[in-house]
TIRO-2110 file (N, C-alpha, C; in Angstrom, 1 decimal):
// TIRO-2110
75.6, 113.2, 125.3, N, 1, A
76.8, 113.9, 125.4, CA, 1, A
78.0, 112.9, 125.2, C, 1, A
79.0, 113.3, 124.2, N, 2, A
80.3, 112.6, 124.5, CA, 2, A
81.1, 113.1, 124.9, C, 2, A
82.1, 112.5, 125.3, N, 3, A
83.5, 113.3, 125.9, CA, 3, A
84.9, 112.8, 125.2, C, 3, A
85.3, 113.9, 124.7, N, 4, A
86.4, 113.6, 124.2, CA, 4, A
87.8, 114.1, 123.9, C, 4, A
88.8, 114.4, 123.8, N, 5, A
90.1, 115.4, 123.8, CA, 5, A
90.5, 116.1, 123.0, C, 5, A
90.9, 117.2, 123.9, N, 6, A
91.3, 118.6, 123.1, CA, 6, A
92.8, 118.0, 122.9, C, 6, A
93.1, 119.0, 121.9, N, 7, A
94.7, 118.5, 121.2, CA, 7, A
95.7, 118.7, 122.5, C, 7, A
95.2, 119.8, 123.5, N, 8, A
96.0, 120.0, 124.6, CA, 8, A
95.9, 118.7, 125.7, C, 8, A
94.7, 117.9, 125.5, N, 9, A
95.2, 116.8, 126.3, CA, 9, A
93.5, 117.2, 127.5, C, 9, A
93.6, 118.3, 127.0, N, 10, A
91.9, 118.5, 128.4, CA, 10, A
90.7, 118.1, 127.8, C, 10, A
89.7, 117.5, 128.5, N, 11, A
88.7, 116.9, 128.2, CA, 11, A
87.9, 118.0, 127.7, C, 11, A
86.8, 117.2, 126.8, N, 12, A
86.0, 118.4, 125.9, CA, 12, A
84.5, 117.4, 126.3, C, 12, A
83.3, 118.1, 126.5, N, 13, A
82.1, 117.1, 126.3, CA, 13, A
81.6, 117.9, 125.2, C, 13, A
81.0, 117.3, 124.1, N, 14, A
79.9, 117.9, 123.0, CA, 14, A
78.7, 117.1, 123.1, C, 14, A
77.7, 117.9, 122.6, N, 15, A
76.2, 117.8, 122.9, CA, 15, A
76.2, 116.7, 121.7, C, 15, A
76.1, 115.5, 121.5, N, 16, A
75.9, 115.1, 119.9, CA, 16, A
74.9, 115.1, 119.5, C, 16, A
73.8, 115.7, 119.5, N, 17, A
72.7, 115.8, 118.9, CA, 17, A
73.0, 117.0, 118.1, C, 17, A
74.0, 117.8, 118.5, N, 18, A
74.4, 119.3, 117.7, CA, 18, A
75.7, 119.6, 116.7, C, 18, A
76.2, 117.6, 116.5, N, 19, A
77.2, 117.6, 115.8, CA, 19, A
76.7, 117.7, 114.7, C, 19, A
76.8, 118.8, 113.3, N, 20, A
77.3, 118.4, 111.8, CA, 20, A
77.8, 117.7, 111.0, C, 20, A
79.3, 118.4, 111.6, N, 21, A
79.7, 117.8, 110.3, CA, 21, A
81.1, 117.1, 111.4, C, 21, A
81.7, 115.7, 110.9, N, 22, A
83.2, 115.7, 111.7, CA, 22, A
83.8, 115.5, 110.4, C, 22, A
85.1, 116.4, 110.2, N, 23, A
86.2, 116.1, 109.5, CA, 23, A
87.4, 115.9, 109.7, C, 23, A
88.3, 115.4, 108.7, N, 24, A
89.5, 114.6, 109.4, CA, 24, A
90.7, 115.7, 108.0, C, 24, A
91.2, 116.4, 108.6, N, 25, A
91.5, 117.9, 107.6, CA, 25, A
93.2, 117.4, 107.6, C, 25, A
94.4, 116.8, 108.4, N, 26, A
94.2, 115.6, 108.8, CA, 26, A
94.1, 115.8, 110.4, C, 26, A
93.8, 116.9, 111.0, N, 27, A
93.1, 117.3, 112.7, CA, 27, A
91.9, 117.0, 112.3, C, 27, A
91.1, 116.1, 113.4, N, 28, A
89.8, 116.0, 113.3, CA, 28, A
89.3, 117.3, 114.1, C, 28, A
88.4, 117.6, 112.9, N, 29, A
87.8, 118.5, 113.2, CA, 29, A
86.1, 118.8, 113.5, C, 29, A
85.5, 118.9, 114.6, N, 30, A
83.7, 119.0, 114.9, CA, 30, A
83.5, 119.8, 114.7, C, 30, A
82.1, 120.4, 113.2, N, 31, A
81.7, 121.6, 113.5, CA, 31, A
79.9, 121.6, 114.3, C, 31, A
79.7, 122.5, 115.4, N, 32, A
78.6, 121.7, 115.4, CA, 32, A
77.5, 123.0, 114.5, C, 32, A
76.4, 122.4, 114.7, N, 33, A
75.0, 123.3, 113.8, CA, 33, A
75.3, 124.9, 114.2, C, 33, A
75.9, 125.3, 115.3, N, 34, A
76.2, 126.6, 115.7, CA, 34, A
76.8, 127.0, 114.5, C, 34, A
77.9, 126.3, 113.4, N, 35, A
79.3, 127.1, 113.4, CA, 35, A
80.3, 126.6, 114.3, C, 35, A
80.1, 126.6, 115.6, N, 36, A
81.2, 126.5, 116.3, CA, 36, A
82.4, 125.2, 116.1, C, 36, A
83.5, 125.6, 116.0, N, 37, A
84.5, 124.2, 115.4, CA, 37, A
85.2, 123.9, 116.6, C, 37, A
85.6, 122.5, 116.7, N, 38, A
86.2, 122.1, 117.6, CA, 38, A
87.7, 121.4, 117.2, C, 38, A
88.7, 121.2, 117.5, N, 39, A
89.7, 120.5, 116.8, CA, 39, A
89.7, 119.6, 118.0, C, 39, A
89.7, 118.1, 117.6, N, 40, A
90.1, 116.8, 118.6, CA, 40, A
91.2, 116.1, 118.4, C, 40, A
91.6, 115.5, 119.2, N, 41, A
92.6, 114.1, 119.0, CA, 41, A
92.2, 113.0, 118.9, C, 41, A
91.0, 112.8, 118.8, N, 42, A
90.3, 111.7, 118.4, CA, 42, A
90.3, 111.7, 116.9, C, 42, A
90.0, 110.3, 116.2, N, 43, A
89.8, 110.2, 114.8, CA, 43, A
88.4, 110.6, 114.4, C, 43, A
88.4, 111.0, 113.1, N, 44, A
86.8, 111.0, 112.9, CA, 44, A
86.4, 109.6, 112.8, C, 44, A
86.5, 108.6, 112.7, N, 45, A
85.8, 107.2, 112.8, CA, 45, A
85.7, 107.1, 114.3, C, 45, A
86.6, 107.7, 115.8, N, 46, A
86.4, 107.4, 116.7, CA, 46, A
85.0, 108.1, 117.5, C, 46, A
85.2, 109.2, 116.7, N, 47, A
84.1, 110.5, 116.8, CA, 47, A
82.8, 110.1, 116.6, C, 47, A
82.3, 109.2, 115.3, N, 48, A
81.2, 108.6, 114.8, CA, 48, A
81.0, 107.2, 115.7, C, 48, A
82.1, 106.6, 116.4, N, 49, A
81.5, 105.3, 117.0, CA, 49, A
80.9, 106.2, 118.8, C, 49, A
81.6, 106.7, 118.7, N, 50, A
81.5, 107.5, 119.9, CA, 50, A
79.8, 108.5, 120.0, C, 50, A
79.6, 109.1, 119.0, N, 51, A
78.1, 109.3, 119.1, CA, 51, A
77.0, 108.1, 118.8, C, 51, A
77.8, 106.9, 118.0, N, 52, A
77.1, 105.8, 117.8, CA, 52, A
76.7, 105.1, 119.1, C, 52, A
77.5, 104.9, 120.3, N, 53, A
77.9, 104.1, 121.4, CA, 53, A
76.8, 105.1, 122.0, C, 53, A
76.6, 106.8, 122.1, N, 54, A
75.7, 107.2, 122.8, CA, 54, A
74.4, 107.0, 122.9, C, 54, A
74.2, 106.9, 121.2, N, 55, A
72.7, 106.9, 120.8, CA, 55, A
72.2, 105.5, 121.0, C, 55, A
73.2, 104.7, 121.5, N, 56, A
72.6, 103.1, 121.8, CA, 56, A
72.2, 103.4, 122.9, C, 56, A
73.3, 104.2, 123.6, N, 57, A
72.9, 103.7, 125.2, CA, 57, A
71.7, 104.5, 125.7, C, 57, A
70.9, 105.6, 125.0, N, 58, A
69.7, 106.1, 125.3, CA, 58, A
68.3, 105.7, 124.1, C, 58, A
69.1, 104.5, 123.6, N, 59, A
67.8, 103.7, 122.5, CA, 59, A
67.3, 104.7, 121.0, C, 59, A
68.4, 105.4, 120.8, N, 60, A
67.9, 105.9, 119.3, CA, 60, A
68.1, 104.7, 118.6, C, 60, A
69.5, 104.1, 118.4, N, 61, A
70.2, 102.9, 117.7, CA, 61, A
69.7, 102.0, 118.4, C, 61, A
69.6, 100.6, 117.5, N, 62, A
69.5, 99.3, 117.8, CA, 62, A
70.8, 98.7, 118.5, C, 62, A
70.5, 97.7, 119.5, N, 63, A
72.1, 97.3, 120.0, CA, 63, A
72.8, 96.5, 118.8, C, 63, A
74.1, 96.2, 119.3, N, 64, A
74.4, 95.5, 117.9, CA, 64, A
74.0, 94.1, 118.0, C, 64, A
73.9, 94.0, 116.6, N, 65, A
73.4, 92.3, 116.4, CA, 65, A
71.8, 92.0, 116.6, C, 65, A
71.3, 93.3, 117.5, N, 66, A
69.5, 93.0, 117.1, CA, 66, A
69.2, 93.2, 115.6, C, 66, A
69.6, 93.6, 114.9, N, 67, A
69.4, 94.1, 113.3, CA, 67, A
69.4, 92.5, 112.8, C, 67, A
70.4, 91.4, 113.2, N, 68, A
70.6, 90.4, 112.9, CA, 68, A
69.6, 89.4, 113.7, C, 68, A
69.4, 89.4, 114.7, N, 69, A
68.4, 88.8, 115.3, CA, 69, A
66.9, 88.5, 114.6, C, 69, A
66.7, 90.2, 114.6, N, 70, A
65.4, 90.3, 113.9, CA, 70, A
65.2, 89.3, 112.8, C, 70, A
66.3, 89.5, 111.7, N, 71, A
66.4, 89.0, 110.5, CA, 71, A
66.2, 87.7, 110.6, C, 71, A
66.7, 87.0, 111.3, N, 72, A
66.8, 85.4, 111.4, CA, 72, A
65.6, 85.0, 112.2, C, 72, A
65.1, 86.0, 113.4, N, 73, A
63.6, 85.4, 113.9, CA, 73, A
62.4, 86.2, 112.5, C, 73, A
62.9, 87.0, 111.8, N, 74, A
61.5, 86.7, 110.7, CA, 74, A
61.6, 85.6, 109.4, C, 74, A
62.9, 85.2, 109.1, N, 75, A
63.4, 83.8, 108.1, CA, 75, A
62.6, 82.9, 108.8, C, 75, A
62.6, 82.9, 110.1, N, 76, A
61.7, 81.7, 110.7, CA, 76, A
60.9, 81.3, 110.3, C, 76, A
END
């Protein structure tokens, strides 16, 4: 789940596993797989680091810089 603001200023949580599509129309806009649309005050780049930062913190994504790690302990 992230949490992030409605244009009015109130907190919003979305499921991110149920985000589609985010567009930046120039309101960023979430639709999730429902249909259902959301308008934020957040950017769409803030929106993608923001489900990025999720999926780290329950191990879908690599942390950063293991990608780099790897690389250099298999050059070894």
């Amino acid at each position: 789940m992230i949490t992030l603001t409605r244009r009015n200023g109130s907190e919003l949580v979305i499921n991110a596993a149920m985000i589609e599509v985010v567009e930046a129309t120039p309101d960023t806009v979430i639709t999730l797989i429902s249909g259902r649309k959301y308008v934020v005050a957040e950017t769409a780049l803030d929106v993608v680091q923001h489900v990025t930062e999720y999926y780290r913190s329950i191990g879908l994504v690599a942390s950063q810089g293991s990608h780099e790690r790897g690389v250099r302990e298999h050059e070894s």
